[in-house]
N, C-alpha and C positions, 0 to 999 in steps of 0.2 A: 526385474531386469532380464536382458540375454544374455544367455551366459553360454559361450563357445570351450566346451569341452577337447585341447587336441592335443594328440599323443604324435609319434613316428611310429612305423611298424615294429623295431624291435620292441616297442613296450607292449607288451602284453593287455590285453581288453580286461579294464579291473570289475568288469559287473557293473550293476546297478550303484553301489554306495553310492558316495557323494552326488552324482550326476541324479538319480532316484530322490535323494532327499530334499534336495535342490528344487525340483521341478517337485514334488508335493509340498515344497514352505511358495509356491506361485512363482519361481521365475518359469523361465523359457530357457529351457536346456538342448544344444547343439553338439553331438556327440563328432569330431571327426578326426579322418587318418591325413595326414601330411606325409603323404609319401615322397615331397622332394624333399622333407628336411631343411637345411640351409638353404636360404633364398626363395624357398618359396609361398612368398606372402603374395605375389598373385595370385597364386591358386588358391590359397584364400580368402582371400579377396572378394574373386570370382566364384566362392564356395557359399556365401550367404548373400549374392545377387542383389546390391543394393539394400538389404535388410541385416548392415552390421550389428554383429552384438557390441555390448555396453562394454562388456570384458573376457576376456580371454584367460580361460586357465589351461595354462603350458602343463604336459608331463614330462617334466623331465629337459634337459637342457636345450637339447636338438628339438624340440618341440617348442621350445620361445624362440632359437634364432627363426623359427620358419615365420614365429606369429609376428616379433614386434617388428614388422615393416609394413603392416596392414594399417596403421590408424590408430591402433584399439590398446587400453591398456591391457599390458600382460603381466600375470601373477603364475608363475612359474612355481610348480613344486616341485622338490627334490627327492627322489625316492631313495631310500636306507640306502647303503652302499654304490651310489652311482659314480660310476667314474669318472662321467663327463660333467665339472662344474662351469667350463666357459660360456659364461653369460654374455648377450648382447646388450651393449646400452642400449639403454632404456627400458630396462625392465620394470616394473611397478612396487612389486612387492617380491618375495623368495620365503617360501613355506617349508618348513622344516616338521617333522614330527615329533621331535622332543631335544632333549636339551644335548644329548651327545650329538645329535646333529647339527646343532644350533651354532655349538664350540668346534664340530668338524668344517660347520661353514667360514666359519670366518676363516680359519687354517687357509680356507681356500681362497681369502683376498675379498672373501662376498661382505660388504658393505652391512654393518650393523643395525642402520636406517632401514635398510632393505628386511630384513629378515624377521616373520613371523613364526611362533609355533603353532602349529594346528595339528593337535593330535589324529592319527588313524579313526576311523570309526565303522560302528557296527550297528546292523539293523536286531534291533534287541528284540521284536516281532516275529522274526521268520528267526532269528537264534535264540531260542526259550526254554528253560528244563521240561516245561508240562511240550507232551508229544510223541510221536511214531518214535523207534531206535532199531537201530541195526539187531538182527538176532545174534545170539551168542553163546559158548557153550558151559563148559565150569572154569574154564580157567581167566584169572585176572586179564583185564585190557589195558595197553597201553595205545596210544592213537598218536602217530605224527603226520601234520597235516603242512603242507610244504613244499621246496624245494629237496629234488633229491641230490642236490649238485653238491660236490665237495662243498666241506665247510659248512653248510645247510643246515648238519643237525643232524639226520637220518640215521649216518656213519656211527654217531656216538651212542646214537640211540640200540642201534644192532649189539654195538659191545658192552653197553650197559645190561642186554638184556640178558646176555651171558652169563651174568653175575645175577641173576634174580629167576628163582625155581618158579616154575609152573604159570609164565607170565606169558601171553600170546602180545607182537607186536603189529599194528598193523599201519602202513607207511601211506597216505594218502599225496601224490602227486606224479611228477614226471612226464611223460609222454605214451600214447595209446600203441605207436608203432617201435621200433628200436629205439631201444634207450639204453644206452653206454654207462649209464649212471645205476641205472636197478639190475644189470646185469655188474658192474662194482660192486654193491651190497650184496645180492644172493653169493657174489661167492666169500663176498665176507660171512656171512651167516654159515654159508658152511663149513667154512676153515674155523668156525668158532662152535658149531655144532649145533647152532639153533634156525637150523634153514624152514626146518617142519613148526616152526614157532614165529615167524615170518610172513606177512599176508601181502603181498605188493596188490594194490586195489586201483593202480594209475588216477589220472586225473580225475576227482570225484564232481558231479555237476554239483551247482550252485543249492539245486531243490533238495539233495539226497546229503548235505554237509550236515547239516543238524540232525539227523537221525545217526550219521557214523559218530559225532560227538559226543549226543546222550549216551552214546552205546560204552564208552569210555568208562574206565574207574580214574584215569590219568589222562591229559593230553601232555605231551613231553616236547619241548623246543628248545631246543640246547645249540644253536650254532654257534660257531667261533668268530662269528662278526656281525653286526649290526643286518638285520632283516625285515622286512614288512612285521607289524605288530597283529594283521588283520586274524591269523588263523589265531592266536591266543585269545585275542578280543573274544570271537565268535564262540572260542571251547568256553571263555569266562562268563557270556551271556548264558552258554546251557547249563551254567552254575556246575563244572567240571574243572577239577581243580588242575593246575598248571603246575609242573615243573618245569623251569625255564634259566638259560645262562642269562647272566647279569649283564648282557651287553646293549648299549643302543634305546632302541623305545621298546624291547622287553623288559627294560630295569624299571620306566616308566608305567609301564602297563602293569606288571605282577609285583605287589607287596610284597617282600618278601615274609614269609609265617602270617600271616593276613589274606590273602588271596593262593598262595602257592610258595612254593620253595625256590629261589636262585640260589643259581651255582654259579664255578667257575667253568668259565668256557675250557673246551679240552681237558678236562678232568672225567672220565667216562666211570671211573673208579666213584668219585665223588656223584657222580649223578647216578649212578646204579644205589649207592647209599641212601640219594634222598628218596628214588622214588619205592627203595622196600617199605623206609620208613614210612610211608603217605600210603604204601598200597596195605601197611600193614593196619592201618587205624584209620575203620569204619567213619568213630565222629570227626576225625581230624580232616577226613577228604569231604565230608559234608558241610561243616565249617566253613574250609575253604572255598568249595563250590558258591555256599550262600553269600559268602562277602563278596566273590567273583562276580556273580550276577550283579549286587548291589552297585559296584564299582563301574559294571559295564556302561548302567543302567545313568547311572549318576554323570558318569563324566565322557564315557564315548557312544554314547547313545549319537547315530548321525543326526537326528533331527537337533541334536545341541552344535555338530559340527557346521551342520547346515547352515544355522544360524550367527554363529561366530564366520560364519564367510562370509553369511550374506553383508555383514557389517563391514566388513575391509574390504570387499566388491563394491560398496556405495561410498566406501572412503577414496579409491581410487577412479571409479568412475566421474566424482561431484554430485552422487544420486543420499537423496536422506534417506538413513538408516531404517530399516523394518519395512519397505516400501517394492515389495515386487511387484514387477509388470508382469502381470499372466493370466493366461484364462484357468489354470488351475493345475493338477497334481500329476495328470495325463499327458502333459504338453512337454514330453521328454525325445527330439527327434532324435530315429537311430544313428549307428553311426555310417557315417560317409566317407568318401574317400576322393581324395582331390589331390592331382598331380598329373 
């Protein structure tokens, strides 16, 4: 099948996932930007030139009103906390990542008929224990890999580290130029004393995440609301144990004492706890790592997600299941931009 990949600008470019797995299970993958938003299914329309795709996967709300006035069915996903849930009729199908989102959607008036789970997924090839790793010195690592924005995680992570001797933290995200948010944290770090135990590393690329991973004794995600599940997946592929708030599709993603510890969200007290306890026991963090892997490996490995879409992409196109149109694994165009 074709499969028309379109976001709006505010969403962010998710990488390679699903659109990569996609176009190596044989469809034909179209990566593009809808920068009118609402109303404009002309443009694209006029974006695949007579050569529509079969289906359209929306990111995000503002990303189906553009698509469903093109022809095409559209399969809108919802990303963790978005705000905007105003669907256009006609939507196809409404993808959700796990079950707090599932029970948020309806909250939201979204039709029960409509709504799938499709969990997050991770490329468990390029995220794997055996490999390169960041260098390091004697002291314990902790790795948050994320949003630095309030509520994110970050915040709790800095005053958790307060509470735990001889631990360097190191914060993977935000922005290369001014950021309002890592300039919040450094001076939280220093009103708590642990500014020289603090690494801000900004935006980390795609090729160099798995070697800051391995480098980990812990990856830590503790937000106070529902987040992308993808950086945990990624630290559980490099078999690196998680501590993580019990919210959202981190509850889904991390077992608790089987893959990693949940906590309660906003308990900074409570998550400095879990993670002495995990930093202090060598087998307990390797335990965890290996079920980690197993889990990634087992149930968000993308080549499974790939497949669980390609299924409800032939259910609502009228295409028989297992049956991609394509010349093969390469055939992934970049993305575009139309408006």
């Amino acid at each position: 099948m074709r499969i028309a990949i379109v976001r709006t600008p505010d969403v962010p470019d998710p990488g390679p996932g699903v659109g990569a797995a996609l176009a190596q299970a044989g469809h034909r993958v179209l990566d593009l930007v809808a920068e009118s938003g609402p109303g404009g299914s002309p443009d694209l329309t006029a974006a695949w030139a007579g050569d529509p795709p079969d289906v359209v996967h929306a990111v995000g709300a503002p990303a189906a009103r553009a698509a469903v006035g093109a022809g095409v069915p559209v399969v809108v996903v919802l990303a963790p906390g978005a705000a905007d849930h105003e669907l256009p009729v006609g939507v196809a199908r409404v993808l959700v990542a796990g079950e707090d989102q599932h029970t948020a959607a309806l909250g939201h008036g979204i039709r029960r008929s409509l709504l799938r789970v499709v969990p997050a997924c991770v490329d468990t090839d390029a995220f794997a224990p055996d490999g390169p790793a960041l260098r390091r010195g004697g002291s314990t690592r902790l790795v948050v890999h994320g949003s630095l924005a309030r509520g994110g995680g970050a915040a709790a992570a800095v005053r958790a580290l307060s509470r735990i001797r001889g631990a360097e933290l190191l914060l993977a995200g935000g922005s290369t130029g001014a950021d309002p948010d890592r300039d919040r944290l450094f001076a939280a770090a220093r009103e708590l004393g642990v500014a020289d135990r603090v690494r801000f590393l900004g935006p980390v690329p795609d090729d160099l995440l798995p070697r800051l991973l391995r480098s980990a004794d812990v990856v830590v995600a503790a937000p106070d609301h529902d987040v992308p599940a993808t950086p945990v997946l990624q630290a559980m592929a490099c078999a690196r144990p998680v501590v993580a708030s019990a919210v959202g599709g981190l509850r889904d993603a991390v077992v608790d004492r089987v893959t990693g510890v949940q906590v309660r969200p906003g308990r900074p007290a409570e998550l400095a706890l879990a993670l002495r306890e995990v930093l202090a026991d060598d087998a307990l963090r390797t335990g965890y790592g290996v079920a980690g892997r197993d889990r990634a490996v087992s149930r968000f490995d993308r080549s499974r997600i790939a497949e669980a879409l390609s299924g409800l992409y032939a259910e609502v196109a009228g295409y028989p299941a297992g049956e991609p149109d394509g010349p093969g694994p390469d055939d992934r165009a970049p993305a575009g931009v139309v408006g």
